[in-house]
GUTORTOR-146615 format. One record per residue (C-alpha): residue in one letter; residue number from 1; y, z, x. Coordinates in nm, 4 decimals, always signed. Example, Ala and Ser with C-alpha at 12.3 -4.5 7.8 and 13.67 -1.06 7.14 Angstrom:
// residues 2
+----+-----+----------+----------+----------+
! aa !   i !        y !        z !        x !
+----+-----+----------+----------+----------+
!  a !   1 !  -0.4500 !  +0.7800 !  +1.2300 !
!  s !   2 !  -0.1060 !  +0.7140 !  +1.3670 !
+----+-----+----------+----------+----------+
END
This chain:
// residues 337
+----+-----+----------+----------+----------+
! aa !   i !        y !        z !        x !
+----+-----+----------+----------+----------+
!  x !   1 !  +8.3727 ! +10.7807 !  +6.8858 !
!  x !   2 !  +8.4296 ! +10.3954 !  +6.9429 !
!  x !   3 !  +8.5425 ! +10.3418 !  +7.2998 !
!  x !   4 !  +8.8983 ! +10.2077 !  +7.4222 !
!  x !   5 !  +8.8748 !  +9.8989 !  +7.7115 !
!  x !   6 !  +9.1157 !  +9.7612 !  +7.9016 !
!  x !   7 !  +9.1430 !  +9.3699 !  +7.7944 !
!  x !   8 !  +9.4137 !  +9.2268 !  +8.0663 !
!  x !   9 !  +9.7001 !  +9.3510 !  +8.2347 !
!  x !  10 !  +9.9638 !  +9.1509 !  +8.3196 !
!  x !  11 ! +10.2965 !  +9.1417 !  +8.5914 !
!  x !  12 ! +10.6210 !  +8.9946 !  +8.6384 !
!  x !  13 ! +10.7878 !  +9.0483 !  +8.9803 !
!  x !  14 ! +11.1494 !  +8.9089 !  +9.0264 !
!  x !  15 ! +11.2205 !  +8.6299 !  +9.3070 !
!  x !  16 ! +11.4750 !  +8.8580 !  +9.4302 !
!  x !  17 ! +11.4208 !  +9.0735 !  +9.7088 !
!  x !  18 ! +11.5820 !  +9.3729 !  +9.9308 !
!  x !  19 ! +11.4467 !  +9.3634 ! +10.2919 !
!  x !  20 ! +11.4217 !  +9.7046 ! +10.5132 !
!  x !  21 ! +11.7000 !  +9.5936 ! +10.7202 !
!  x !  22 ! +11.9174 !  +9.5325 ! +10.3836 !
!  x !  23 ! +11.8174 !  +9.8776 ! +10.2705 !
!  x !  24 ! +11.9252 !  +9.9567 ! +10.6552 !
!  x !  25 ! +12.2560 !  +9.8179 ! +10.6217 !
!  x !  26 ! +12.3324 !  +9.9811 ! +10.2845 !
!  x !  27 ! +12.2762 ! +10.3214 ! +10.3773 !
!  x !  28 ! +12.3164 ! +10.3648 ! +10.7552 !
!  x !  29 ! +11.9841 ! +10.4568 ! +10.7781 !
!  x !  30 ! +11.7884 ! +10.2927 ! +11.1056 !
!  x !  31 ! +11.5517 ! +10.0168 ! +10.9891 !
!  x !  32 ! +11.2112 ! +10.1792 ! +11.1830 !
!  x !  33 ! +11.3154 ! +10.4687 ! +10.9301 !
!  x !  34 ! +11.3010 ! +10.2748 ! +10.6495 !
!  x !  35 ! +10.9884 ! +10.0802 ! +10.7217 !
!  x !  36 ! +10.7931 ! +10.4169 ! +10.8487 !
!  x !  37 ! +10.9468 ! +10.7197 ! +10.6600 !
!  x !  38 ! +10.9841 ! +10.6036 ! +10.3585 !
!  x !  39 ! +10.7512 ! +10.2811 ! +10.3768 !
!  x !  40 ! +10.9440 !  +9.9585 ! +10.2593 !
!  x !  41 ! +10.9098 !  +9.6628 ! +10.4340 !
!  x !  42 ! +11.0917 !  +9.5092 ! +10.1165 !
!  x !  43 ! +11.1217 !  +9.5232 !  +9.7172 !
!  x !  44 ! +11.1896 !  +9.3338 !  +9.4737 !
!  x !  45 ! +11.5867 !  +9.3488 !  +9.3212 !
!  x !  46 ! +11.6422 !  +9.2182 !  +8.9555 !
!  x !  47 ! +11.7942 !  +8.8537 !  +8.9248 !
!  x !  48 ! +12.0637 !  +8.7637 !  +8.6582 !
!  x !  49 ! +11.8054 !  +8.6931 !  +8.3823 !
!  x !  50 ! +11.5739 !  +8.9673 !  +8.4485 !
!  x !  51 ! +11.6463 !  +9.2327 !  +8.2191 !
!  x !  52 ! +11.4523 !  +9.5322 !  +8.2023 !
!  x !  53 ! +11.2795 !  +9.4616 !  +7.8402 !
!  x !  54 ! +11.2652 !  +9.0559 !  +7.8993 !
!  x !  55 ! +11.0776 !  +9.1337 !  +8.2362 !
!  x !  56 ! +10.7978 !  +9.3506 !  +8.0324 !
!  x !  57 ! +10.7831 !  +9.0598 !  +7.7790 !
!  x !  58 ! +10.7216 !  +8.7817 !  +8.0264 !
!  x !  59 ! +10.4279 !  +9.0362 !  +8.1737 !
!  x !  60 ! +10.2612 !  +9.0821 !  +7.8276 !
!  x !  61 ! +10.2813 !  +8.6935 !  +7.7683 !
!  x !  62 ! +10.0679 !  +8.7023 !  +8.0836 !
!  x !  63 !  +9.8663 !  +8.9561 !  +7.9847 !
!  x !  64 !  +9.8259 !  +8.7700 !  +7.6228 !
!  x !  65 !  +9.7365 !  +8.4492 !  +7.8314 !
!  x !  66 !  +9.4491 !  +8.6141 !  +8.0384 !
!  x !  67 !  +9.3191 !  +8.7754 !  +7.7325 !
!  x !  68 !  +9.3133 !  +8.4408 !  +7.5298 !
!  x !  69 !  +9.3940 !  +8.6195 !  +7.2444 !
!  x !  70 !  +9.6148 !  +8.5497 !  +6.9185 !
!  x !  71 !  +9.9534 !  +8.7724 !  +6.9306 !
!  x !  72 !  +9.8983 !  +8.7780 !  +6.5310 !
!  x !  73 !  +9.5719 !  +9.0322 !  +6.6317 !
!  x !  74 !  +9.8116 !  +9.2754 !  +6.8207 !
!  x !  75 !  +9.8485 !  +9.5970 !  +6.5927 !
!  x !  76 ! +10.0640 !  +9.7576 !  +6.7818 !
!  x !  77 ! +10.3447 !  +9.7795 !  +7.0676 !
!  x !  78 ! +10.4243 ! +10.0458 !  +7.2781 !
!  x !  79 ! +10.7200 ! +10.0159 !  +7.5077 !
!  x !  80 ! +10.6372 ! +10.1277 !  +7.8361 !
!  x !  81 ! +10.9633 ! +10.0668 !  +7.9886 !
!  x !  82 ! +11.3112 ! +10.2783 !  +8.0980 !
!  x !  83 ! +11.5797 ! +10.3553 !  +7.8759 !
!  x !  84 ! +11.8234 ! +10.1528 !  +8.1244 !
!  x !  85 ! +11.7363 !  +9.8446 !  +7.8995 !
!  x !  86 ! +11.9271 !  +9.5419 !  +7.7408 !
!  x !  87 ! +12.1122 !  +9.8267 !  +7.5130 !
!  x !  88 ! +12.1440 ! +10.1646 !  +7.4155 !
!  x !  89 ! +11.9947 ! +10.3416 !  +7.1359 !
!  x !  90 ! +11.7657 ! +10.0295 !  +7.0980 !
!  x !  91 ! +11.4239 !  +9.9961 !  +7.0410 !
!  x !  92 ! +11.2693 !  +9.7353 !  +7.2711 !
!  x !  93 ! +10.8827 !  +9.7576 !  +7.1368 !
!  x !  94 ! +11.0524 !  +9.5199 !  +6.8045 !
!  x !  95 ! +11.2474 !  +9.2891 !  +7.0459 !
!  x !  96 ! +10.8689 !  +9.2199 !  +7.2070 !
!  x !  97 ! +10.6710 !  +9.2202 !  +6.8820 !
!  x !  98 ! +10.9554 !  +8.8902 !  +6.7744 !
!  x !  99 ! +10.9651 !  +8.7176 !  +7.0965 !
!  x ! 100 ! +10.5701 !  +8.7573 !  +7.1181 !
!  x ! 101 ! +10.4544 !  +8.6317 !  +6.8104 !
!  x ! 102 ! +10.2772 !  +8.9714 !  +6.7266 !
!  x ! 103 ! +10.4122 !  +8.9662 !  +6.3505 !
!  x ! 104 ! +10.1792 !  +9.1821 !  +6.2263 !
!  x ! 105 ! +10.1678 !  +9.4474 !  +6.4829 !
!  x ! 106 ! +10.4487 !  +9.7831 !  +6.4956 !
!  x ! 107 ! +10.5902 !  +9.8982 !  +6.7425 !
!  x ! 108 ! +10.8048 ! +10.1991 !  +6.9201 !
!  x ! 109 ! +10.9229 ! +10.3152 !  +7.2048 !
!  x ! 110 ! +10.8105 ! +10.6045 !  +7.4471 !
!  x ! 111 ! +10.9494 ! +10.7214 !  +7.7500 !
!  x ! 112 ! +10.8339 ! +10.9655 !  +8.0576 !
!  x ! 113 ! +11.0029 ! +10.8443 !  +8.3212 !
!  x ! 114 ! +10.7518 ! +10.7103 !  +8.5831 !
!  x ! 115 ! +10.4794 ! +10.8487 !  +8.4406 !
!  x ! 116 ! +10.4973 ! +10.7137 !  +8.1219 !
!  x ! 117 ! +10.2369 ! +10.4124 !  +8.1835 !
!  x ! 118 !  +9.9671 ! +10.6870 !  +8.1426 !
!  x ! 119 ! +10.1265 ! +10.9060 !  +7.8922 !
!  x ! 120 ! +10.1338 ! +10.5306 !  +7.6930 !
!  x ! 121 !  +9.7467 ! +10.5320 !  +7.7913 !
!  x ! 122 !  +9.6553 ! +10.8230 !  +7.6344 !
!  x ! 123 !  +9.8580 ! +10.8240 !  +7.3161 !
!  x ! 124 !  +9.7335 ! +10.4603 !  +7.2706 !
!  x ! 125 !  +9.3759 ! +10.5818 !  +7.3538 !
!  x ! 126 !  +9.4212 ! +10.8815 !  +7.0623 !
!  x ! 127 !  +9.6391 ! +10.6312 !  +6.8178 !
!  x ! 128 !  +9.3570 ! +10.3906 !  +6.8107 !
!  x ! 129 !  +9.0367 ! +10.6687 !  +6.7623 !
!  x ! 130 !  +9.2123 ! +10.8513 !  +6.4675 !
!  x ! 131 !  +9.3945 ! +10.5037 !  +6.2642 !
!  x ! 132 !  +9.0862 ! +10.2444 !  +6.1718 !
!  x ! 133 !  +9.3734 ! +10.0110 !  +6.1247 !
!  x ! 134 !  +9.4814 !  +9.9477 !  +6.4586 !
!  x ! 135 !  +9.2349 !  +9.7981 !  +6.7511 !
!  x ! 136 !  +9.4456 !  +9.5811 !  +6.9809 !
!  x ! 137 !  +9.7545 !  +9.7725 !  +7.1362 !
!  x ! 138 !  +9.9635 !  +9.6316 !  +7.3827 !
!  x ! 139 ! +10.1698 !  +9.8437 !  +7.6340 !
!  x ! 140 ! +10.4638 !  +9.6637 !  +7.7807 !
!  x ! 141 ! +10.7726 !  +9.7389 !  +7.9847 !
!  x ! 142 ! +11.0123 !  +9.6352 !  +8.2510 !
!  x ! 143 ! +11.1452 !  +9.8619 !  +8.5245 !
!  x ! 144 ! +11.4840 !  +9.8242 !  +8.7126 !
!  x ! 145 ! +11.6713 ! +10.1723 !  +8.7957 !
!  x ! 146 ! +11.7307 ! +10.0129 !  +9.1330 !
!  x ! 147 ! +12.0975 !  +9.9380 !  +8.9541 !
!  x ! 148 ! +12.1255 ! +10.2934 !  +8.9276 !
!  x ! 149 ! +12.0560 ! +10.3603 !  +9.2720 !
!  x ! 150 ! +12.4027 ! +10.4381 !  +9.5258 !
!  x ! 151 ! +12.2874 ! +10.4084 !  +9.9005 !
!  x ! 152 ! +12.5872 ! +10.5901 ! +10.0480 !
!  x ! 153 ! +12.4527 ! +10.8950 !  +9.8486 !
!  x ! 154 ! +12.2304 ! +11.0592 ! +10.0904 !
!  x ! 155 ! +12.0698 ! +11.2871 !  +9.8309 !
!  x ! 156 ! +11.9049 ! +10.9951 !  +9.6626 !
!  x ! 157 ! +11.7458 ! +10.9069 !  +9.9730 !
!  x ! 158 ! +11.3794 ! +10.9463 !  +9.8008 !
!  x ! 159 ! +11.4917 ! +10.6931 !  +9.5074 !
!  x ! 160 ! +11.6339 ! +10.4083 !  +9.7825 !
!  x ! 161 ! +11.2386 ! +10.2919 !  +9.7303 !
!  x ! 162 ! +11.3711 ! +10.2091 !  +9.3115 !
!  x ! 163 ! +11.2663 !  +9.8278 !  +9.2735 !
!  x ! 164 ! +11.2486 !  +9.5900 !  +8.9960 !
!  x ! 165 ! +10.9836 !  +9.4406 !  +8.7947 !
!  x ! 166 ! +10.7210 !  +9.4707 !  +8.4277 !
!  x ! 167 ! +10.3844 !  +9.5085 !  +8.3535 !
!  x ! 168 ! +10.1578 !  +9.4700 !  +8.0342 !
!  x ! 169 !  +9.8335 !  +9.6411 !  +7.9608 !
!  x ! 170 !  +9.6259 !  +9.4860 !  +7.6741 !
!  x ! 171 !  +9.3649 !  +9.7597 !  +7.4946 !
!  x ! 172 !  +9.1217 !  +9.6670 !  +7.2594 !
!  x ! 173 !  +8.8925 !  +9.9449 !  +7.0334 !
!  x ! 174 !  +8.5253 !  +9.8602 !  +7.1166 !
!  x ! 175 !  +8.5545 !  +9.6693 !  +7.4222 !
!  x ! 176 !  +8.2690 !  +9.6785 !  +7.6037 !
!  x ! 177 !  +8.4441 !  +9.7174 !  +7.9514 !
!  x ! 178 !  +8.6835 !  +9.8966 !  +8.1472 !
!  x ! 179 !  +8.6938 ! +10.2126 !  +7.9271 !
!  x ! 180 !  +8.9634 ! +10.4218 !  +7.9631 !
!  x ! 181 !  +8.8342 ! +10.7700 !  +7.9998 !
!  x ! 182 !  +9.0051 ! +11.1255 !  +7.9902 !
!  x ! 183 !  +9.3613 ! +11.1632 !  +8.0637 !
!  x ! 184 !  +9.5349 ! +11.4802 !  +8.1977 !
!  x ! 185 !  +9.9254 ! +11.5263 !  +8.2113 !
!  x ! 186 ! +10.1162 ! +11.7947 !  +8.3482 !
!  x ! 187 ! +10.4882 ! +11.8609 !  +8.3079 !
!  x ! 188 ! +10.7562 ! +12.1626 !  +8.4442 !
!  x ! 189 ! +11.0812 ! +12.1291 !  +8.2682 !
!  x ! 190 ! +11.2463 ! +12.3717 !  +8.5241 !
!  x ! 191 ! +11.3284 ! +12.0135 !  +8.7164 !
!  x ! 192 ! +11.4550 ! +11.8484 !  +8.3939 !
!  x ! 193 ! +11.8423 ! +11.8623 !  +8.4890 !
!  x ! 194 ! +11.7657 ! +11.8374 !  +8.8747 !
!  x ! 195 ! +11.7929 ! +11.4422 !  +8.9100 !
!  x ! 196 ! +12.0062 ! +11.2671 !  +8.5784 !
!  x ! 197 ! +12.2430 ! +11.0269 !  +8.5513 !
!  x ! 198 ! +12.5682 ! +11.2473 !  +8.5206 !
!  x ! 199 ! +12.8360 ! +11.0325 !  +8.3413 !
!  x ! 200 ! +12.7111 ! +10.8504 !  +8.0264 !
!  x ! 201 ! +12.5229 ! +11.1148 !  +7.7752 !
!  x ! 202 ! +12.6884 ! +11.3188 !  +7.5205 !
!  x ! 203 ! +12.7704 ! +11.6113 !  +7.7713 !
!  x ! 204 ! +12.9977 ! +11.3231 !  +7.9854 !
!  x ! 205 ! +13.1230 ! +11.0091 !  +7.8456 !
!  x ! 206 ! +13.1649 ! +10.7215 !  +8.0374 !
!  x ! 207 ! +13.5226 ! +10.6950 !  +8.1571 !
!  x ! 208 ! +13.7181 ! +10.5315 !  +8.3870 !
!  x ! 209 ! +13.6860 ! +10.8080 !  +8.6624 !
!  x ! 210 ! +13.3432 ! +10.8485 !  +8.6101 !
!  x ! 211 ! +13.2922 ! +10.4877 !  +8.6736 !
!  x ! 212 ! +13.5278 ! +10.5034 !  +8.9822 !
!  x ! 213 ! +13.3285 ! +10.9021 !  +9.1189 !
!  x ! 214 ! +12.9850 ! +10.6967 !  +9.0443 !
!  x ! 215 ! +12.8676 ! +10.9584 !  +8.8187 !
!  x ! 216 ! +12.7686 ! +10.6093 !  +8.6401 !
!  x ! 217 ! +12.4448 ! +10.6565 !  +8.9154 !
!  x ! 218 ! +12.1334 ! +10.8768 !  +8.9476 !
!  x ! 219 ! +12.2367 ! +11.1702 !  +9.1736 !
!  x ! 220 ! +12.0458 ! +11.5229 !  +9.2479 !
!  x ! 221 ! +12.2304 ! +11.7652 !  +9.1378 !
!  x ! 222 ! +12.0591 ! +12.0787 !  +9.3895 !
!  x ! 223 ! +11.8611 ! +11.8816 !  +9.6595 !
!  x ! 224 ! +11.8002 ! +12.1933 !  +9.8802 !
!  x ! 225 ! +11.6713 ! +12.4071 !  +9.5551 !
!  x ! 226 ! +11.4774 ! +12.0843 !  +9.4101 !
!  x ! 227 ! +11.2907 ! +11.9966 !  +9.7774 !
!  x ! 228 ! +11.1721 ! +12.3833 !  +9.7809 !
!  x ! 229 ! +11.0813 ! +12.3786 !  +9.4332 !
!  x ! 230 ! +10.8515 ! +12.0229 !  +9.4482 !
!  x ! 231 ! +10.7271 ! +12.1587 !  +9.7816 !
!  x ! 232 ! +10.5669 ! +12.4686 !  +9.5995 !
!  x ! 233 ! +10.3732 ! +12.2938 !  +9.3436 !
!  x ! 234 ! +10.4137 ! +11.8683 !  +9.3909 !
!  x ! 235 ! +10.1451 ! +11.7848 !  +9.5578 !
!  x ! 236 !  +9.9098 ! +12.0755 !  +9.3942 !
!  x ! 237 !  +9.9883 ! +11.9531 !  +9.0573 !
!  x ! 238 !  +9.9229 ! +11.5461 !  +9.1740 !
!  x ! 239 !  +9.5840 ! +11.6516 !  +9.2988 !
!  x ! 240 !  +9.5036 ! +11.8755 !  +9.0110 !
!  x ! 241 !  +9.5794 ! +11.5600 !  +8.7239 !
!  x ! 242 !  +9.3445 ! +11.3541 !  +8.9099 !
!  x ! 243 !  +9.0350 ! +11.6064 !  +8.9829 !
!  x ! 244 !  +9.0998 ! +11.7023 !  +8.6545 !
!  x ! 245 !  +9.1359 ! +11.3423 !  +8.4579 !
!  x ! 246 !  +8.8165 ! +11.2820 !  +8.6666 !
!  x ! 247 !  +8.6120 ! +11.6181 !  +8.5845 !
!  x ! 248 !  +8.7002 ! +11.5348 !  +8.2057 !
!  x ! 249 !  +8.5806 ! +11.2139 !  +8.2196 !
!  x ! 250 !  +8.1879 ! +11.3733 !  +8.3530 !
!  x ! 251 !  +8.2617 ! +11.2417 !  +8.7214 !
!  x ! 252 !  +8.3689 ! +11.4669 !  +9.0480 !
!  x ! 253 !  +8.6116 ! +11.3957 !  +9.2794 !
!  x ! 254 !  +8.3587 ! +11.2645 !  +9.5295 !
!  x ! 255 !  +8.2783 ! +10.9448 !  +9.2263 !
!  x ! 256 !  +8.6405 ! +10.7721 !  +9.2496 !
!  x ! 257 !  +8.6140 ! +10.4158 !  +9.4228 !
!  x ! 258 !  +8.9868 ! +10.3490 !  +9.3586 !
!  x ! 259 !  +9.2956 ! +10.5335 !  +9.3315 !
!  x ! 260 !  +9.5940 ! +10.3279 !  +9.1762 !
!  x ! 261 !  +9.9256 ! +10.5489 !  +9.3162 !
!  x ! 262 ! +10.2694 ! +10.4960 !  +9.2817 !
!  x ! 263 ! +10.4632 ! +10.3849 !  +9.5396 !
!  x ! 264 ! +10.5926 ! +10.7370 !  +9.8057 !
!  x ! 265 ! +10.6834 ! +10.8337 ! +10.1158 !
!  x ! 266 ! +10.3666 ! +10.7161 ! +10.3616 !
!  x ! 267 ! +10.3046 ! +11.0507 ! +10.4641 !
!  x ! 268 ! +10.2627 ! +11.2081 ! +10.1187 !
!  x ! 269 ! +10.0457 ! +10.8973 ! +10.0510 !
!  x ! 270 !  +9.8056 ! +10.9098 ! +10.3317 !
!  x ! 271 !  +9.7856 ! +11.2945 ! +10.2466 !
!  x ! 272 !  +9.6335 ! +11.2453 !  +9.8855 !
!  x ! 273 !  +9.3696 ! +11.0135 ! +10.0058 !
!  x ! 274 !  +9.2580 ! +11.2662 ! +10.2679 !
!  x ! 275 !  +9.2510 ! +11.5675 ! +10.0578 !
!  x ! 276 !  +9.0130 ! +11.3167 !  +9.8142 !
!  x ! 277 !  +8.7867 ! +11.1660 ! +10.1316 !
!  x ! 278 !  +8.9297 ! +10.8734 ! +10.0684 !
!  x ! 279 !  +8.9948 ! +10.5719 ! +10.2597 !
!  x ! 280 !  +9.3199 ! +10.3397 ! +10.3085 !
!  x ! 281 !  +9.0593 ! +10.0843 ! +10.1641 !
!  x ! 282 !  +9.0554 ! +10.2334 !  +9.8206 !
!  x ! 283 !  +9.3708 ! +10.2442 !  +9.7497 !
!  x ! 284 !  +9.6871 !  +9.9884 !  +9.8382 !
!  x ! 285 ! +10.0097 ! +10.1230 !  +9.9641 !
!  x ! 286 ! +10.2716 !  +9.9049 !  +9.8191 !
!  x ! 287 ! +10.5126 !  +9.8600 ! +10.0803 !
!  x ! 288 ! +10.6630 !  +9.4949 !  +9.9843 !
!  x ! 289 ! +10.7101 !  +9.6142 !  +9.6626 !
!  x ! 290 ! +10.8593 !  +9.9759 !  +9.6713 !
!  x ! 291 ! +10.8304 ! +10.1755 !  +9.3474 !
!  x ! 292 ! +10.8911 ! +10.0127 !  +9.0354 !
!  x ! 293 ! +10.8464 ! +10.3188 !  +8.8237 !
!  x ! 294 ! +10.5843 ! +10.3516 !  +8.5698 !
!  x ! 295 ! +10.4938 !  +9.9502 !  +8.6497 !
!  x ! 296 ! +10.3302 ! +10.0568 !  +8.9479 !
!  x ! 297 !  +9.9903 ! +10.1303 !  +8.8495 !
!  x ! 298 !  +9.9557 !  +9.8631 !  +8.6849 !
!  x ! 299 ! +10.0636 !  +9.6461 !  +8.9775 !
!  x ! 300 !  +9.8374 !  +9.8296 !  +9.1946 !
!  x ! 301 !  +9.5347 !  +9.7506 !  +8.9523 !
!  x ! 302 !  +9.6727 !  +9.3856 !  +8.9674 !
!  x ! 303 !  +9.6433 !  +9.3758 !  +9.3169 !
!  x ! 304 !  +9.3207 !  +9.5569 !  +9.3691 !
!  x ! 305 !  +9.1409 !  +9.3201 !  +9.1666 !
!  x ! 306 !  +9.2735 !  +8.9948 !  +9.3079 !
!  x ! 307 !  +9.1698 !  +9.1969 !  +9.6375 !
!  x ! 308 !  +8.8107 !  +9.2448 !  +9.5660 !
!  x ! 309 !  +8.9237 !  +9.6167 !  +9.6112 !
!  x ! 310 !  +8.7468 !  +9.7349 !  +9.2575 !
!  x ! 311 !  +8.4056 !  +9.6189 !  +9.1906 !
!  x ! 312 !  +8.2044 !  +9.6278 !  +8.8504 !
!  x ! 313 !  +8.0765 !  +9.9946 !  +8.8071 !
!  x ! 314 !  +8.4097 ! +10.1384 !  +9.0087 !
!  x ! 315 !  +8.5533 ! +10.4539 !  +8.8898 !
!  x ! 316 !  +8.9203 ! +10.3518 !  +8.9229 !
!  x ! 317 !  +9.1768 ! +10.6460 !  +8.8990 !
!  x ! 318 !  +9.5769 ! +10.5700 !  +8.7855 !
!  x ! 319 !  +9.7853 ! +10.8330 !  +8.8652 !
!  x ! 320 ! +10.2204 ! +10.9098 !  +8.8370 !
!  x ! 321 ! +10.5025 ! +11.1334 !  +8.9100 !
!  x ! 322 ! +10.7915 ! +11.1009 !  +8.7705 !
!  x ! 323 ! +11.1303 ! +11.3382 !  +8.8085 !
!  x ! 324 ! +11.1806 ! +11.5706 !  +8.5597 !
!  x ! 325 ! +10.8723 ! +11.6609 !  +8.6727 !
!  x ! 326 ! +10.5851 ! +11.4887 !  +8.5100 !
!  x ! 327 ! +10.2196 ! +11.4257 !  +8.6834 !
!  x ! 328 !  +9.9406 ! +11.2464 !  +8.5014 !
!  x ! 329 !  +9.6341 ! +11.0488 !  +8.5748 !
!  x ! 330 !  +9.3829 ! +10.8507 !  +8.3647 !
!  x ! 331 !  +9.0260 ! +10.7427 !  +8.4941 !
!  x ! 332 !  +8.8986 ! +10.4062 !  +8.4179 !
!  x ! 333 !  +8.4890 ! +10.3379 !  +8.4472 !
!  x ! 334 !  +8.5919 !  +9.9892 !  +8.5811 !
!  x ! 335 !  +8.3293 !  +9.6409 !  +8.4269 !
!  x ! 336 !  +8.0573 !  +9.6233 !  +8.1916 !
!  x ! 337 !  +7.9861 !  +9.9732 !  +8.0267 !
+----+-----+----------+----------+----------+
END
């Protein structure tokens, strides 16, 4: 089977930024809490032009740029980005394939909340082995459910990290570097109603007194019942994607040089790179950025590399959680293969 390499990646980060004392201010909560418990220094806040699908174009365009490549050879788009977009029931992988130029790629949409940069990965990975036809894919997105965050609502107090930003990942069929290896993906639907957006679905239209309760914004719906629930199997389940995304791809545990991770509490952080032996040097904790959902493994790959952080031969490991629950990981043989 042909192999799948990562070409380019590519970020766009708003101007725009929240600082821990404005998070502070907002929610009551003291600013040595927000910097230490829940690790923001500052993130970045969507500006008046920075829509969520026209932030994951400008970070493809990047990614096209790096690549030096001719949009016309993209075969296909897959939206990486959240449904809070432009527009509902819209599919933003078309808008990208006009503004980009890629005229004779398709496109669609997936979603996963913040794991669905490396659900994307793996469905590329599989769309490209089994369809001769397509090579070059290009994964793009934009990220900003900070607008649906309400920092007087103490039970969103995990999600006051929500940022803003996009990020593009170019694959090519055949490349002859940075090979994606084996993915692994769980998911638990007994959290799938335990953190929605209330007021704006089918069950509950958006009305005036929806708008004016702010069932407009993300809420958790049993806090207590969800906290006991993630405690139980959270953290087993985020170690067990990456030992086994890692075991899959014929490497142990003991092999990874670089772990990509979203954006979390510091303590749940500093926890997953002890139970791997690893060190705060192979990974980056991305406190002046917060967690832009699915973006930020991709940012975190971004920054690694522009850090000297991965090296040619690096196993490089991307892994996500994202509510409803989701966990995945992908491993990456980083260089020349």
């Amino acid at each position: 089977m042909q192999s799948v390499g990562i070409l380019s990646t590519g970020i766009y980060i708003p101007k725009d930024y929240l600082t821990s004392e404005d998070i502070s201010i907002k929610s009551g909560i003291p600013k040595g809490i927000v910097e230490t418990k829940l690790g923001i220094s500052r993130k970045p806040i969507p500006g008046s032009e920075d829509h969520t699908c026209e932030m994951g174009i400008k970070a493809a365009r990047e990614a096209i740029e790096k690549a030096n490549i001719d949009p016309l050879e993209i075969d296909l788009i897959i939206y990486i980005g959240e449904e809070h977009k432009e527009y509902p029931l819209w599919t933003a992988a078309i808008k990208m394939q006009q503004e980009l130029g890629a005229l004779n790629a398709w496109g669609f949409d997936v979603a996963m909340r913040c794991g669905t940069t490396i659900m994307a990965l793996k469905v590329a990975k599989d769309l490209m082995r089994s369809d001769d036809s397509i090579k070059t894919v290009l994964l793009a997105g934009g990220y900003r459910n900070v607008d649906l965050i309400d920092y007087e609502n103490p039970r969103t107090r995990f999600m006051y990290n929500l940022g803003a930003g996009g990020g593009a990942i170019l694959l090519q069929k055949g490349l002859a570097k940075n090979h994606v290896l084996a993915s692994k993906i769980i998911t638990d639907g007994s959290f799938s109603e335990d953190v929605v957006v209330v007021a704006g679905g089918t069950k509950n239209p958006v009305t005036k007194e929806a708008l004016e309760q702010k069932l407009n914004m993300l809420d958790v719906l049993d806090p207590e019942g969800m906290k006991q629930r993630l405690e139980e199997k959270s953290m087993q389940n985020f170690l067990q994607v990456i030992r086994d995304s890692v075991k899959n791809s014929g490497y142990t545990e003991a092999d990874i040089d670089y772990l990509g991770i979203l954006h979390m509490k510091k303590s749940a952080h500093d926890y997953v790179l002890n139970e791997l032996g690893l060190t705060q040097d192979q990974s980056i904790y991305l406190k002046e950025y917060g967690h832009i959902g699915q973006i930020d493994q991709i940012l975190s790959m971004e920054l690694a590399e522009k850090n000297g952080k991965i090296k040619e031969g690096d196993l490089v490991v991307l892994v996500s959680a994202g509510i409803g629950y989701a966990w995945g990981a992908t491993a990456i043989k980083w260089g020349d293969c």
